[in-house]
Structures are given as C-alpha cells and as structure tokens.
C-alpha positions in Angstrom: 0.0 0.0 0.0 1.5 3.3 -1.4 1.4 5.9 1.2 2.3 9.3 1.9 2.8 11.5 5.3 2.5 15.2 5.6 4.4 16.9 8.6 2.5 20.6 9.3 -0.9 19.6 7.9 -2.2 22.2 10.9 -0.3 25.5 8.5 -1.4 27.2 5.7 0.4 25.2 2.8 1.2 21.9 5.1 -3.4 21.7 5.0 -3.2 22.7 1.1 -0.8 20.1 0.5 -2.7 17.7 2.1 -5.7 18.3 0.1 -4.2 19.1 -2.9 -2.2 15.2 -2.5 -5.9 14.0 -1.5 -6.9 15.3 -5.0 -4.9 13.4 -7.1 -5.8 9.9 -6.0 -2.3 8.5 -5.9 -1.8 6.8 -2.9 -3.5 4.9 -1.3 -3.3 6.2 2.3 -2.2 9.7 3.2 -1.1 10.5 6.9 -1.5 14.5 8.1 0.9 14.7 10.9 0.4 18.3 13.4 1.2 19.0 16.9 -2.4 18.1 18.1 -3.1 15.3 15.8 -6.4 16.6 14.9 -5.9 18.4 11.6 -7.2 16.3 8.9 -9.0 17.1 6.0 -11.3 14.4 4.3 -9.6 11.7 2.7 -6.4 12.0 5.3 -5.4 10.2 8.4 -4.2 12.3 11.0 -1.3 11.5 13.8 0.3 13.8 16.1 4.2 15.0 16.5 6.4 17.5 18.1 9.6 18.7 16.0 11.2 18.8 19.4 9.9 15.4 21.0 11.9 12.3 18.8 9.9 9.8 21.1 6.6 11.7 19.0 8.2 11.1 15.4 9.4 7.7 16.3 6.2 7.0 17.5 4.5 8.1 14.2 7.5 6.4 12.0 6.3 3.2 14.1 2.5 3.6 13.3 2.2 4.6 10.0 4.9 1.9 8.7 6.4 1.3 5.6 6.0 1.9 1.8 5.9 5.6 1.9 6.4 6.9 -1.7 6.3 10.9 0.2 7.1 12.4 3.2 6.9 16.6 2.8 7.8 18.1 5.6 5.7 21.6 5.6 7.1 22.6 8.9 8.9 26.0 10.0 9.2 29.1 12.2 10.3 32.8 11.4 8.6 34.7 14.2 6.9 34.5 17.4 6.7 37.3 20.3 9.0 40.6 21.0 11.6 38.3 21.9 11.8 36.2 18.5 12.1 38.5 14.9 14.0 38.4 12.4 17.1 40.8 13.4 18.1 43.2 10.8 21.7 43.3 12.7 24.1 41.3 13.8 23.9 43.3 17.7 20.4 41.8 17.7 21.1 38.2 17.9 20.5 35.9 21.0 21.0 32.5 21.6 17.8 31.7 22.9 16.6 32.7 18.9 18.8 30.6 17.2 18.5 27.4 19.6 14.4 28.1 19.2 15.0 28.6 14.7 17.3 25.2 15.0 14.8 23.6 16.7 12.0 23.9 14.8 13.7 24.4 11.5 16.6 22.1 11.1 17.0 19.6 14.3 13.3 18.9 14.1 13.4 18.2 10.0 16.5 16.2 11.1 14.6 13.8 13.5 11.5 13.3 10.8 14.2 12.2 8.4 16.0 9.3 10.6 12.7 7.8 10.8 10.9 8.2 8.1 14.1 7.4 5.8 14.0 4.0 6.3 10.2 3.4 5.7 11.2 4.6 2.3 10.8 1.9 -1.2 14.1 0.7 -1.5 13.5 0.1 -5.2 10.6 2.4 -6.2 11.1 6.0 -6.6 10.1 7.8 -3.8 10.3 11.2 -2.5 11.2 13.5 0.5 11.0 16.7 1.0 11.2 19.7 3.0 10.3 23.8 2.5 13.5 25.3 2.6 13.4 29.6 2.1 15.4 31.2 -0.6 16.9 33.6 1.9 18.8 30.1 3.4 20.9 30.1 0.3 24.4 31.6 1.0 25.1 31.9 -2.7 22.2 33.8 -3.3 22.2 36.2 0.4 22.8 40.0 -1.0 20.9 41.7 1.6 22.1 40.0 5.4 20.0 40.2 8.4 17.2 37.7 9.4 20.9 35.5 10.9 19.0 32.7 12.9 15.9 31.7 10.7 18.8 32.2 7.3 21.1 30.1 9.3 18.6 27.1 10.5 17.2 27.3 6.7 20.8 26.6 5.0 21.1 24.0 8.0 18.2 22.2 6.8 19.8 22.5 3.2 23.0 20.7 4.0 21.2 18.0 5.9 19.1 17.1 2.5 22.1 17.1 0.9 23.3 14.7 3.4 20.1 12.6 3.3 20.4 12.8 -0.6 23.9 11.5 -0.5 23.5 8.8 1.5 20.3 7.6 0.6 21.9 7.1 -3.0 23.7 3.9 -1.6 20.2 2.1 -0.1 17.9 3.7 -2.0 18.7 4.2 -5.3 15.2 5.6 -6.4 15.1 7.7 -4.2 14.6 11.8 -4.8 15.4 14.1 -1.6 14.8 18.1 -2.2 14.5 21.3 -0.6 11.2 23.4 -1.9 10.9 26.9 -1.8 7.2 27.8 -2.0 7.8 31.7 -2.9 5.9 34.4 -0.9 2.6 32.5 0.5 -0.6 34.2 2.4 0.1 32.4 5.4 0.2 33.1 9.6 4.4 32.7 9.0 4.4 35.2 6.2 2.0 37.5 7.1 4.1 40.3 9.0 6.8 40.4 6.0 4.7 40.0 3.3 4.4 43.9 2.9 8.0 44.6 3.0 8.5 44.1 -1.0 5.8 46.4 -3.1 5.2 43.8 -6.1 5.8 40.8 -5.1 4.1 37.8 -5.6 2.0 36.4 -3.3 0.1 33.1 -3.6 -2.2 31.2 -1.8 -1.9 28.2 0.0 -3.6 26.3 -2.8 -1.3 27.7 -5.7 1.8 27.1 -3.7 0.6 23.3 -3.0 0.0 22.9 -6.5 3.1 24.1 -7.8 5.3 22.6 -5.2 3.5 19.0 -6.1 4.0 19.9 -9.7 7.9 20.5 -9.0 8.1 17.0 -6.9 6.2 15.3 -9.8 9.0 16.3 -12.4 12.2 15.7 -10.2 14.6 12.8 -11.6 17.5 11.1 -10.1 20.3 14.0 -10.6 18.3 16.2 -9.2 18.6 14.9 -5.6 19.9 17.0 -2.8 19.2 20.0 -4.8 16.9 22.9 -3.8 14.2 24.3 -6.1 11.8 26.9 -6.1 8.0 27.1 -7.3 8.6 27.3 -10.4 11.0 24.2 -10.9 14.0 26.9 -11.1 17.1 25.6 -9.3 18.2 27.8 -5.7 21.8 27.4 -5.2 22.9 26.3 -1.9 
C-alpha cells in the first residue's frame, strides 16, 4: 500500500498540500501529521508530533509503517513574540533565537528524516521533502540580516544534501529536495509579506499545487538539490 505522510498539515500550505495530495488519487493512504493530531481534511489520516519530541516522530515512524512513496515536511518558524524576529543586525542576535530557529527548523526536519528514511521503497522511486526559504541560500544572500531563521534554513539545506547522499547507496530511487514555495498568504508570512511592493503572493492552494507539480518532475540527478515554485534551481 503506497502511502504518503504530511508533517504541518495544521499551517497554511502543510493543509493545502494535504488536500491538494488528497486530489490526485495516488496513494492509497495519506497521513497528516500536526502537533495536536487533529488536523485532517477528508480523505487523510491524521497522527500527532512535536519537532522537538523524537519519542513523538518515532512514535509516528512506528504507526504509520512502511512503503511511503512521500514524506513533505511543511514545517517552520520565522517569528513569534517581542523576543523572537527576524534581526536586521548582527547586535540583535540571542541564543535563545537561534537554539528556538534550529529547533523547529533544522534539528526537528533532522529527526523526521532518521525515521521516516528507512520506511522509504528501496527500489521504487520515492520522494522526500522539506520547504527550505530562498533567503537560506548563502550563494544567493545579497541583503544580510534575518541571521537565525537564514542560518537554521541553510542547516536544513546541508542535511538534505546529506540525506540525498547517502540515501543514494540504499535507496537508489530515491529523490530528496528542498522546496521553496515563494511568498505564500500564510500566519508565518504574514508580518513580512508587505515589506516588497510587487511581489508575488500566492495562496496556499497555488503554492501546493506548484510545489506538487515540482516533486512530480524531479529525476535522479536532481537529488539533494533545492528548487523553487517554479522548478528553477536555488543554489545552496
């Protein structure tokens, strides 16, 4: 039995994707994985997990089984009180930030990865996934600022390299990629979205679409890449 496991299906685009997946009938049992375990649209199973409990994602990994054809991992933090903004200096930064932006946005992506890995086709193509942000690529960073949530993003990058990497050896069908969904109406976005006049801004339902579209047309070499989406490469 194909399956495939959404981590954030409580956000914005984590619940698009999880209907949007629904929608095209492809697998026969789809898992929507959020903190409380409740958020499930029609047609999804839910389960619940904490990015900073592995006992919870072990637990899930243990539950839902094998054969999953794709795992998208919709989570992340930008924001969150006075004491957790995006710094526009480096005099701003605290450690308390960046542990909290590891957390959530690297360690935690980590941890889904070590279990979920394994429950992956070993000869069947298969995907995994993560949103990544274009402001995590160090190649493409012209403007600074915003140091913990850039630096947990690129953190995230290098570990789907890794997974990409060494996935190649045990599972040779297997695609892993970091997806950058653009500017999307969401709860994370929402106090940033007016700092660029003209700039696009989708919905959760376009980014879902486009980001499925993206996974759909990934091959072989391009595993342990990032990509926005539009299927346009992000350097690392």
């Amino acid at each position: 039995m194909s399956q495939a496991v959404i981590f954030g299906a409580s956000g914005g685009i984590g619940a698009a994707l999880v209907e949007a997946v629904v929608a095209k009938g492809r697998y026969e049992r789809i898992w929507a994985g959020s903190r409380s375990g409740q958020a499930a649209p029609a047609g999804a199973v839910p389960f619940a997990f904490d990015l900073t409990d592995e006992a919870s994602i072990a637990s899930a990994a243990g539950r839902i089984g094998g054969n999953v054809s794709l795992v998208f991992v919709a989570t992340g933090v930008l924001s969150g009180g006075p004491d957790f903004q995006p710094e526009k200096t480096y005099k701003a930064q605290d450690p308390a930030a960046y542990a909290h932006a590891f957390a959530i946005n690297a360690t935690g992506p980590a941890l889904i990865g070590k279990h979920f890995l394994p429950l992956l086709p070993r000869r069947e193509r298969a995907v995994f996934a993560a949103l990544t942000a274009r402001v995590g690529s160090i190649a493409d960073n012209r403007l600074g600022g915003w140091h913990a949530y850039r630096a947990s993003k690129a953190a995230l990058n290098m570990i789907l390299r890794n997974f990409a990497i060494e996935l190649r050896r045990t599972h040779p069908q297997a695609v892993v990629a970091a997806l950058h969904p653009g500017t999307v109406a969401t709860d994370l976005s929402a106090p940033f979205t007016s700092m660029r006049e003209g700039q696009r801004l989708f919905t959760p339902d376009e980014a879902a679409r486009y980001l499925l579209d993206v996974i759909d047309g990934l091959t072989l070499d391009d595993s342990g890449k990032a990509y926005g989406w539009d299927g346009q490469p992000i350097p690392f």
